[in-house]
Structures are given as C-alpha cells and as structure tokens.
C-alpha positions as CSV (number, residue, x, y, z in Angstrom):
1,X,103.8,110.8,104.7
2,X,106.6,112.8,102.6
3,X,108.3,111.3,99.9
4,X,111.7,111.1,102.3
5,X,109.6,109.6,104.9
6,X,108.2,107.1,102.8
7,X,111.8,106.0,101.5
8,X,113.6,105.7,104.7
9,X,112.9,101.9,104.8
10,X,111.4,100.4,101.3
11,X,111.0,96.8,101.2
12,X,110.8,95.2,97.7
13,X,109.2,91.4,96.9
14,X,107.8,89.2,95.0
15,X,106.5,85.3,94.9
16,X,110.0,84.7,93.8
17,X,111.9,85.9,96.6
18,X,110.0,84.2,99.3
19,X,109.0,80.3,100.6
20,X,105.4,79.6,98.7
21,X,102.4,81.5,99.6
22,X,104.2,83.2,102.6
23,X,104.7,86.7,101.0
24,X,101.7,88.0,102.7
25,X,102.9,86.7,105.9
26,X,106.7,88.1,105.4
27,X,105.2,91.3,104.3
28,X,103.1,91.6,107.9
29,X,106.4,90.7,109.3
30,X,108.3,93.6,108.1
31,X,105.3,96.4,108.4
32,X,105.0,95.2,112.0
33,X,108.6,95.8,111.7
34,X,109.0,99.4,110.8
35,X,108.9,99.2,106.9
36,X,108.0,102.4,105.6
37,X,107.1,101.6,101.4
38,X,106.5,98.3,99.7
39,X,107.1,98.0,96.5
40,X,105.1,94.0,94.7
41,X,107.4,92.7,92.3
42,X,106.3,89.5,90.9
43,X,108.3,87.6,88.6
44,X,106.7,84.3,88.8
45,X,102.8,84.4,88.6
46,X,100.9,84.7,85.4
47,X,98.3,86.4,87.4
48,X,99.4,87.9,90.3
49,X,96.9,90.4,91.0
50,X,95.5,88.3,94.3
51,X,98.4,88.4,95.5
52,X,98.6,92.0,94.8
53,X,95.7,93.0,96.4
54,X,96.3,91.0,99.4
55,X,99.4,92.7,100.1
56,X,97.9,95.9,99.3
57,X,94.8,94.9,102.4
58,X,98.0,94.2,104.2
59,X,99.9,98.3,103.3
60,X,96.5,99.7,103.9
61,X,96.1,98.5,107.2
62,X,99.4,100.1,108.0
63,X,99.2,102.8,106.2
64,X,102.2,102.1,104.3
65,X,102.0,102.9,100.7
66,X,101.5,100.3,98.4
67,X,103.7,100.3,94.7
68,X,103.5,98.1,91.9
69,X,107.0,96.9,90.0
70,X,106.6,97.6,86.4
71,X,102.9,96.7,85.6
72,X,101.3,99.3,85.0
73,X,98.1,98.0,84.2
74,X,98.0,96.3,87.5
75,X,99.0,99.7,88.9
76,X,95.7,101.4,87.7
77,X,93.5,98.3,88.0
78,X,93.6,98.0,91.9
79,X,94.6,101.7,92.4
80,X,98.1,101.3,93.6
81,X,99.1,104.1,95.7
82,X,102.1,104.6,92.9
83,X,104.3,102.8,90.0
84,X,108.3,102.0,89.5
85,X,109.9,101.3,86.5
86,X,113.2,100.5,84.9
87,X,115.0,102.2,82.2
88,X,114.5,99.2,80.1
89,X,110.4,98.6,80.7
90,X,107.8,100.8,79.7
91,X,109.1,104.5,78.8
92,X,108.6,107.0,81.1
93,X,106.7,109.2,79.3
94,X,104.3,106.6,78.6
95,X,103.8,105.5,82.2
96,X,103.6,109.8,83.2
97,X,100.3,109.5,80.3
98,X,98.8,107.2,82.0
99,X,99.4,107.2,86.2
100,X,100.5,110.6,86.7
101,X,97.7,112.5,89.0
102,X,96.2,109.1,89.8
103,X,99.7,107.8,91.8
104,X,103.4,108.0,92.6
105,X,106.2,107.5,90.3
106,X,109.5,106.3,91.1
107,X,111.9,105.6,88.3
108,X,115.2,103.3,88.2
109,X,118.6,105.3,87.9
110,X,122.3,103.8,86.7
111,X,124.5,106.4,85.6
112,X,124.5,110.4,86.6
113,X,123.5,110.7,82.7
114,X,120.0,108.8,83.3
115,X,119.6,111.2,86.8
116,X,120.4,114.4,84.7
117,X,117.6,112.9,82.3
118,X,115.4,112.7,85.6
119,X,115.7,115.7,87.3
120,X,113.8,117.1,84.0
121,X,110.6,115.2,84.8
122,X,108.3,117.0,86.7
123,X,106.1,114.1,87.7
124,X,108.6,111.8,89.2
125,X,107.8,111.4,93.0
126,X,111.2,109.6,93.6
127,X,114.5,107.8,92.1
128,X,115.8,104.3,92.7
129,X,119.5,104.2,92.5
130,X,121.6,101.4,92.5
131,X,122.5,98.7,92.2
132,X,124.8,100.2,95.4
133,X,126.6,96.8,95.7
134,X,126.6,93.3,93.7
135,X,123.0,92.0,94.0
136,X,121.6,88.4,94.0
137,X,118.0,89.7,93.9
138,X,118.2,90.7,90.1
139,X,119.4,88.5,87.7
140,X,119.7,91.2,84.6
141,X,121.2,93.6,87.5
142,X,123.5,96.6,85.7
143,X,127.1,97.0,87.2
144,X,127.1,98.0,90.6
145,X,127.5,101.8,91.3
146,X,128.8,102.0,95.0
147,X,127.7,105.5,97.1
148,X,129.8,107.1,94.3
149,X,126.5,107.9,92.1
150,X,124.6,109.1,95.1
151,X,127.6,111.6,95.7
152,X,127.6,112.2,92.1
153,X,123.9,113.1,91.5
154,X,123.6,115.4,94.8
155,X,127.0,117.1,93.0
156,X,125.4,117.9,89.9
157,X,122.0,119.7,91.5
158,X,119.6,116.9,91.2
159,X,117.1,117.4,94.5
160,X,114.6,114.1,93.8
161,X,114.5,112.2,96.5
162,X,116.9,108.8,96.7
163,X,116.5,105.4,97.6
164,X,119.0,103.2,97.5
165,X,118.9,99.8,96.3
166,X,121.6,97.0,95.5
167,X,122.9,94.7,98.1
168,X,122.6,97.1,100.9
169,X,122.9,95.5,104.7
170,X,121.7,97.4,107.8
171,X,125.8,98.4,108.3
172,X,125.9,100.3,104.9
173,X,122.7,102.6,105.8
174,X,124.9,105.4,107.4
175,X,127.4,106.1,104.5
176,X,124.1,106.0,102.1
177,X,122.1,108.7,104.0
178,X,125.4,110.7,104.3
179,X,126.1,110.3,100.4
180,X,122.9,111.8,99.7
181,X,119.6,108.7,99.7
182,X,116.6,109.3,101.4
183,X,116.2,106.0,102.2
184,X,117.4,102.3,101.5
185,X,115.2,99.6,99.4
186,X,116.0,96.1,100.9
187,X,114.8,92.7,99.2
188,X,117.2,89.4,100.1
189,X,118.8,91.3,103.5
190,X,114.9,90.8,104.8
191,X,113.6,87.3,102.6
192,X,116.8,85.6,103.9
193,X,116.6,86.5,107.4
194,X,115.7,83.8,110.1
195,X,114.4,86.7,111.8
196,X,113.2,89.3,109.3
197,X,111.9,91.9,112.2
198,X,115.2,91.8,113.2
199,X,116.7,93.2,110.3
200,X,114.1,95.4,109.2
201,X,114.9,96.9,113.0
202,X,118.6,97.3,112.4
203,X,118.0,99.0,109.5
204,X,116.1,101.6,110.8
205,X,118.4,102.1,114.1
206,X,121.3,102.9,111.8
C-alpha cells in the first residue's frame, strides 16, 4: 500500500472517544468498513499498551497499518507499523533518531510556514493538516484552517502526501481531494455514528 493509498480513509481513536471497552469492537467495524490507516490515540489509560496491541491483532488481520499517536516508546515497543506527532509533542528530529528506518512518520501541520519546515524532512512518510473545520475531538485544537491551507501548501511546491483532519463529514471529502489531500482522517464523524459502517462507506464513495 502507497502512502496515498494508505491516507484515503484514516480513522483516528482512542478509549476516550468511544463507549468502555468497545474500541476494539468499533475499530473491526470500520476495517470491515473500508478504513484504510488507523491511527491509537489514547488519552485516558495510564497503560494503554493492551489495548494497543489489540487493535494492532485487529490492523494486522486487515492489513491496514497500524500508527501510534504521539508515544513513541509505545511505537517502538510493539513495532507499530509508523508514529504521528504534533508540533507541540516530542520534536521531530528526535522522533526521526529514533523510528526512522524502523516505521512511518506522519507529522501535524497548522500554517503553510510549519509545511515549508516539512517539505525539508526527508523522512516524513506523510502530513496531517487541519484542523479543516471546528473540531470537538481535540480539546487544545489550533484555529481551524478550512481547504485554504491545503490549496496553499500544494501552491508553494510541497509534494508530501495530505491527510486531512478537523471536523471533516463524508460531504466535504470532494473539495478536500480537489484542494490537494490524499486522504481524510475521521474520529467523532465514525465514534458518533449509530451506524459507523455507514459512514466510513460514504466517506469512501465521495
């Protein structure tokens, strides 16, 4: 699977942004589904790396690659098939020292000046930018960027591949694509849906 591939239909969760002890359960939902990446983001366990590695069992059987939110030492400890950080976590460079060669790295974006930095990073498998819209799923979320930064990247020469993240529903998936992203990451459009295959479906029709 190519990075574009892998982006066309990222899901992103956590503990927190599901019923207890169903995220395994929504997660088979949504690779049954079509999901193409999943990205664990726990917020809520002290330990979560159970959890991790059951949704991992769960990526590998669909051979859907598997990324870790932020923790990098989780990351290398089950053998994540790749990383993603913020621009306020770990640096960069320090994450590229230890995972590069050993996994993918995707890296957070906000502002054009943040992609420019970006596009200099040789290791970087893929960008996250957003938030696109106003975002419930974040609580620290940065000012939301609309398509505009998309548009603006792809502009000023920058070729990593894009998702898109940030309140997206299934009806803003066509204006993303055509600004430039890869892909869309969803998180509350899917862990609020009565019928989460549903909307992991409509996402990928559009």
């Amino acid at each position: 699977m190519t990075p574009n591939e892998m982006l066309a239909m990222y899901f992103i969760a956590g503990s927190q942004d599901v019923p207890e002890n169903t995220l395994p359960e929504v997660l088979e939902d949504t690779l049954q589904a079509g999901i193409t990446c999943f990205q664990f983001r726990e917020k809520k366990l002290a330990n979560p790396e159970k959890l991790a590695k059951q949704c991992q069992k769960l990526c590998k059987q669909y051979q859907v690659p598997f990324f870790v939110n932020d923790d990098v030492a989780l990351a290398l400890k089950i053998e994540a098939d790749g990383i993603h950080v913020g621009q306020d976590d770990m640096a960069i460079q320090e994450v590229i020292a230890t995972c590069a060669k050993k996994m993918m790295i995707g890296l957070s974006i906000n502002t054009l000046e943040q992609g420019q930095k970006a596009a200099h990073i040789a290791e970087l498998t893929y960008i996250g930018v957003g938030p696109i819209y106003e975002t419930t799923s974040k609580v620290d979320a940065q000012p939301a960027t609309g398509i505009q930064l998309i548009q603006d990247i792809r502009k000023a020469g920058i070729a990593l591949p894009i998702v898109a993240i940030g309140g997206i529903t299934a009806k803003d998936t066509t204006p993303i694509h055509d600004a430039g992203a890869q892909g869309v990451a969803i998180i509350s459009a899917v862990t609020k849906a009565a019928n989460r295959a549903q909307v992991v479906q409509q996402f990928s029709h559009n």
